[in-house]
C-alpha positions in Angstrom: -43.3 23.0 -56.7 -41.2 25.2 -55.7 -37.6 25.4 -53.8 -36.9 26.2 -49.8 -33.8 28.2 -49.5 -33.5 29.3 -45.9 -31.9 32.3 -44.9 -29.1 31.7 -42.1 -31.4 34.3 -39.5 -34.4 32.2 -40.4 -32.4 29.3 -39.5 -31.1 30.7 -36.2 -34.9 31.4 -35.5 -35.6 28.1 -36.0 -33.6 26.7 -34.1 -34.3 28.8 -31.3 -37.9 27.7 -31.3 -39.2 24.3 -29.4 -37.6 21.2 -31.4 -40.9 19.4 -32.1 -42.6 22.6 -33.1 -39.7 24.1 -35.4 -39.7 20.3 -36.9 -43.7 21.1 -37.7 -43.1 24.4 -39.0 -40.0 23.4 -41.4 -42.3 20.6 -43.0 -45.2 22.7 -43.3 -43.3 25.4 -44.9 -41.4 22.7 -47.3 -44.5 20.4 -48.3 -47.7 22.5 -48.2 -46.4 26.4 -48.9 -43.9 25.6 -51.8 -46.8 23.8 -53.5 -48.3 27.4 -53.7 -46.4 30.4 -51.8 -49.3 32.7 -53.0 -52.3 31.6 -52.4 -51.3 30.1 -49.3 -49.6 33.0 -48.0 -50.3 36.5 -47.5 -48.8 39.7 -49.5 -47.7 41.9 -46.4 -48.0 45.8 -46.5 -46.8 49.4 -47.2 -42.6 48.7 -46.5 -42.8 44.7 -47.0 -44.6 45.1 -49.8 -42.4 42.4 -51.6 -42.7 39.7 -48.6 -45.7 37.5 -47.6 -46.5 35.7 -44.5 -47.7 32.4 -43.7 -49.2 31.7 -40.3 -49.2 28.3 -38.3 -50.5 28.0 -35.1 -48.8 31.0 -33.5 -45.7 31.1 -35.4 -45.0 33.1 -38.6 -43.2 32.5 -41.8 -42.0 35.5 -43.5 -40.8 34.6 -47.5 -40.0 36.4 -50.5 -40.7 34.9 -53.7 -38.4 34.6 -56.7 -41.1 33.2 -59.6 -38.5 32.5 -62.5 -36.2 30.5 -60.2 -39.2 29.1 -58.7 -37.8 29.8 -55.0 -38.6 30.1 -51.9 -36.2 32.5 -49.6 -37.9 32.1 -45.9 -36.2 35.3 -44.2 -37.8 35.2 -41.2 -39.8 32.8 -38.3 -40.4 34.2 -34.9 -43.3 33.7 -32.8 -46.2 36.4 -33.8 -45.5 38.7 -31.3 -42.0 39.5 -32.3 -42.2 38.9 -36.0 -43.3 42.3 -37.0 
């Protein structure tokens, strides 16, 4: 399993987002996606090549992974029509 570190923006975002719903999206993100960031994410594109995404419900999760510490560095979470 791996570690949740959050970045201090993703934890502004967070907090700016609905209580019940950033509760939801903080235990998603720390019991189902560091089980396995990579399948259960997706590898984003041309500049971001390094980051990946995980959706849920119309939120998104943007992460880096570090796979020798085994860590999790959430950078972003902003509803999907800001996020990108």
């Amino acid at each position: 399993m791996y570690k949740v570190v959050w970045k201090k923006t993703a934890s502004k975002q967070l907090a700016k987002i609905d209580r019940v719903m950033a509760s939801k999206i903080a235990d998603k993100v720390e019991n189902y996606l560091a089980k396995d960031p990579i399948k259960r994410g997706e590898r984003l594109r041309y500049d971001y090549k390094s980051l990946y995404r995980y959706r849920f419900e119309d939120y998104r999760v943007i992460y880096e992974i570090k796979n020798l510490e085994l860590v999790i560095s959430v950078v972003k979470v902003a509803h999907w029509r800001e996020v990108y």
